[in-house]
C-alpha positions as CSV (number, residue, x, y, z in Angstrom):
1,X,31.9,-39.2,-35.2
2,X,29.0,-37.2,-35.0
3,X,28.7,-33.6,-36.3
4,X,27.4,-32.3,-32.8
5,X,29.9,-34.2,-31.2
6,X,33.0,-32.9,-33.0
7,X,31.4,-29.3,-32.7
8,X,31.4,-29.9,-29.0
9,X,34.9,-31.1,-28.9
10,X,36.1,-28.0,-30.7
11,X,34.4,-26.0,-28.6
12,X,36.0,-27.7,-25.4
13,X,39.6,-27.0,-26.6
14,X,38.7,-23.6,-27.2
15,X,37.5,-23.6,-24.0
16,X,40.5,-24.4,-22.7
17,X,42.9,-22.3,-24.5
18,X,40.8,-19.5,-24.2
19,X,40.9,-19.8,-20.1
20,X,44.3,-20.4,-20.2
21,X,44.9,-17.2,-22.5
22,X,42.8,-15.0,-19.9
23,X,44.2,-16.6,-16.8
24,X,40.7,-18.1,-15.6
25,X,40.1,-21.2,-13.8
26,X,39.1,-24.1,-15.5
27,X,36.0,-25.2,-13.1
28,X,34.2,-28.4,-13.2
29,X,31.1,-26.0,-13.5
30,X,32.0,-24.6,-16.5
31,X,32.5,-27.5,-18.2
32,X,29.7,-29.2,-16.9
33,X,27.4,-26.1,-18.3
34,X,29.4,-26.8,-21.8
35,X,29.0,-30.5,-21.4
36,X,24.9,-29.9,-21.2
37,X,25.4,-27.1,-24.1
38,X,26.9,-29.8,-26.0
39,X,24.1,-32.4,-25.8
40,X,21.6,-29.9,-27.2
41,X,23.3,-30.2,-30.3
42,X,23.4,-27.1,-33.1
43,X,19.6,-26.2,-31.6
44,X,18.4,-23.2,-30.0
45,X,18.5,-22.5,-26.6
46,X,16.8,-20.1,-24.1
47,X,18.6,-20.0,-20.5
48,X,15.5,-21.4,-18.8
49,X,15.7,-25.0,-20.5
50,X,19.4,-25.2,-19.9
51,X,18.8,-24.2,-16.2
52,X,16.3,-26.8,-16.5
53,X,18.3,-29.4,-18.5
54,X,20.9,-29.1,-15.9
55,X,18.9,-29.5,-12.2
56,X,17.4,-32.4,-14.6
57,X,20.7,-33.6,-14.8
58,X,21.2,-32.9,-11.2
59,X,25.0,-30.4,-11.8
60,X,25.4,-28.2,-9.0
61,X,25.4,-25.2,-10.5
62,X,24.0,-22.0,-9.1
63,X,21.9,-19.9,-11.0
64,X,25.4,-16.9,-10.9
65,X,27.3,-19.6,-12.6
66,X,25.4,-20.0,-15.0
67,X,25.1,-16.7,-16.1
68,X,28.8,-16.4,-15.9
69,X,29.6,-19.1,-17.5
70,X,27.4,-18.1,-20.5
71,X,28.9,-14.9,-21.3
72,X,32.5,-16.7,-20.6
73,X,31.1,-19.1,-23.6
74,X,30.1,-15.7,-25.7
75,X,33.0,-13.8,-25.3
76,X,34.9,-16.7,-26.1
77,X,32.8,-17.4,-29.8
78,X,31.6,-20.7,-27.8
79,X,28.1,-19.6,-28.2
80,X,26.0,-17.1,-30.1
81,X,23.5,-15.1,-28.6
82,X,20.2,-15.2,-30.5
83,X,18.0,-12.9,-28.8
84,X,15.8,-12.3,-25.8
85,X,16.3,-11.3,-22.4
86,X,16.9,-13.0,-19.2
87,X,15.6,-16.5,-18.6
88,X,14.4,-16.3,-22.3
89,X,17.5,-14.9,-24.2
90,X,18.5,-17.3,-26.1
91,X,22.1,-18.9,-27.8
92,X,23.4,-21.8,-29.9
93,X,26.7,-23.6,-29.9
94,X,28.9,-22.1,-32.6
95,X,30.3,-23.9,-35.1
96,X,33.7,-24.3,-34.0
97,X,34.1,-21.1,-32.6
98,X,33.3,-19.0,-35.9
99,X,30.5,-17.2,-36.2
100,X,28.0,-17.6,-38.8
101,X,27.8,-15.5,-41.6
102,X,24.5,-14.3,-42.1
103,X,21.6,-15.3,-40.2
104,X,17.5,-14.6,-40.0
105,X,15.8,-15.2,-37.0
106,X,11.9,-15.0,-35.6
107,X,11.6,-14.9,-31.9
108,X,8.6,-15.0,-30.7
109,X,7.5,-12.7,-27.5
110,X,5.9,-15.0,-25.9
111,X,7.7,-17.9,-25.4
112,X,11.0,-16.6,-26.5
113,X,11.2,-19.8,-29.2
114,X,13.6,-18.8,-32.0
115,X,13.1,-20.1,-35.1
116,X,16.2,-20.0,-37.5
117,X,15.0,-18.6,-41.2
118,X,16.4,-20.0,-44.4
119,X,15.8,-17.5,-46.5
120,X,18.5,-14.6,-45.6
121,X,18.6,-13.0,-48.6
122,X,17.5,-9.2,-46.9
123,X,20.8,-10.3,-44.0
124,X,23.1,-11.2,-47.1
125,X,21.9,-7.5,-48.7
126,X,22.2,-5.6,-45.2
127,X,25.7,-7.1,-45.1
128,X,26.7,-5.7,-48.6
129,X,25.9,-2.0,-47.7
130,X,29.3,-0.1,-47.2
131,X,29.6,1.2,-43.8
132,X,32.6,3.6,-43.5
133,X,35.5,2.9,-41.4
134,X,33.8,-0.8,-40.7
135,X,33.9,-4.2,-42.5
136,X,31.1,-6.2,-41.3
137,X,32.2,-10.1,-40.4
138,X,28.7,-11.6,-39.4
139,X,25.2,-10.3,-39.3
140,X,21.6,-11.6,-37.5
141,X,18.8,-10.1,-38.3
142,X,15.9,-11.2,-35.9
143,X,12.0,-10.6,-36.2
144,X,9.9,-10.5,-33.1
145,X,6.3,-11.6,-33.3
146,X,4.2,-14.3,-32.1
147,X,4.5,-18.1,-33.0
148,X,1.4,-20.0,-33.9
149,X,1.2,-21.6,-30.5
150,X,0.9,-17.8,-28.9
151,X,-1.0,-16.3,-31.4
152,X,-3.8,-19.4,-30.9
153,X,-3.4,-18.9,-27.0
154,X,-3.8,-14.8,-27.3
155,X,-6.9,-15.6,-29.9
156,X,-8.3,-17.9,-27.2
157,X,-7.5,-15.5,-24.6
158,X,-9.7,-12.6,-26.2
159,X,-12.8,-14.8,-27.3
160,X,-12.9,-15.5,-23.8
161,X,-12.1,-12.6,-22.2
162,X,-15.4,-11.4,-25.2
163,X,-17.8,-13.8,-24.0
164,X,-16.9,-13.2,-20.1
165,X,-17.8,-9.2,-21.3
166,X,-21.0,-10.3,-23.5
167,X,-22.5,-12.6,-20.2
168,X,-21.8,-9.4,-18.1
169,X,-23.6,-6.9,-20.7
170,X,-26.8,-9.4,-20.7
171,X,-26.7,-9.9,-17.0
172,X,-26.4,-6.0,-16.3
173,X,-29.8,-5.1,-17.8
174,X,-32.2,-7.7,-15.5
175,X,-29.9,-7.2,-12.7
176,X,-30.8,-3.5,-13.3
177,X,-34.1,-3.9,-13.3
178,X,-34.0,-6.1,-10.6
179,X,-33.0,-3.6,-8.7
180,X,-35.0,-1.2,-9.6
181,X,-38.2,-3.4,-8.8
182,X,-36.8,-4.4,-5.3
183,X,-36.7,-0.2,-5.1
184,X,-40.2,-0.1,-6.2
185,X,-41.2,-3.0,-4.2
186,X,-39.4,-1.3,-1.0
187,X,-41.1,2.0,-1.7
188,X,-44.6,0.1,-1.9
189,X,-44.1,-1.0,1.4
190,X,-42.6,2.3,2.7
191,X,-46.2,3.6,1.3
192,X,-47.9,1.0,2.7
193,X,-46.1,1.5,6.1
194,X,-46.3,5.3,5.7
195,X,-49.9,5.2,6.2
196,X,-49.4,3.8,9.8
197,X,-45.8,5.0,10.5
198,X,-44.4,8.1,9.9
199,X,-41.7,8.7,7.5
């Protein structure tokens, strides 16, 4: 059997006896949320693709349920929130319900991608400071920034948005003086029309 598969059996029975501990329903939408949860494997997440993932997979499940279901799945230790907001916060199926111990993210602003860093050697050191009266369990530490993809489009984005300016800067000038010789040109006339009109 498959890691992701045995992760997302786990994380059915837990599932199961934690709606049965809080006296909530066990609804076919719920399960059908964790069922599509399940396929994405250990991955991140943002709520967009599984909203997504899930009209692909034609589920009827309202946008509410969703929601619900997902902090259901957090406050059960189903799922771990990895940052973001809204359609771009993002989660992960936990690893049989406990939490990881120290973890390093970069999210970009973006696109909300998360990208999981190895190196959590600065998480492991915030989670050895003493903190009176607490004992810290778990710790994420996540970065915001832009990914390469964004940072490209944003570069893209301004040399554009710099040569749109520079054509406007070099047509400014002779469309100046443009007008300024139709106004020359008009007054010439006026002149020339002055001399049998009056002005």
């Amino acid at each position: 059997m498959s890691e992701d598969r045995r992760l997302f059996l786990a994380s059915r029975g837990l599932l199961d006896a934690y709606l049965t501990a809080h006296g909530m329903r066990r609804t076919p939408e719920r399960y059908a949320v964790l069922t599509s949860i399940g396929g994405l494997g250990r991955r991140v997440f943002t709520t967009s693709e599984l909203e997504t993932l899930i009209d692909s997979e034609e589920l009827r499940v309202s946008r509410a349920t969703l929601y619900n279901a997902l902090a259901t799945f957090v406050d059960a230790g189903l799922i771990e929130p990895c940052g973001g907001d809204g359609s771009r916060r993002s989660f992960r199926l936990s690893p049989g319900g406990e939490r990881a111990e120290a973890r390093c993210q970069l999210v970009c602003s973006g696109c909300g991608k998360v990208k999981d860093v190895r190196d959590v050697s600065l998480v492991r050191m915030i989670m050895q400071v003493r903190y009176p009266g607490f004992t810290p369990e778990a710790g994420l530490m996540t970065i915001s920034g832009l990914c390469g993809d964004c940072r490209r489009r944003v570069a893209r984005e301004k040399a554009r948005a710099s040569k749109l300016k520079a054509a406007e800067d070099r047509k400014e000038p002779s469309q100046a003086m443009g007008r300024a010789s139709s106004r020359a040109a008009g007054a010439d006339k006026k002149i020339t029309k002055g001399k049998t009109t009056k002005k």
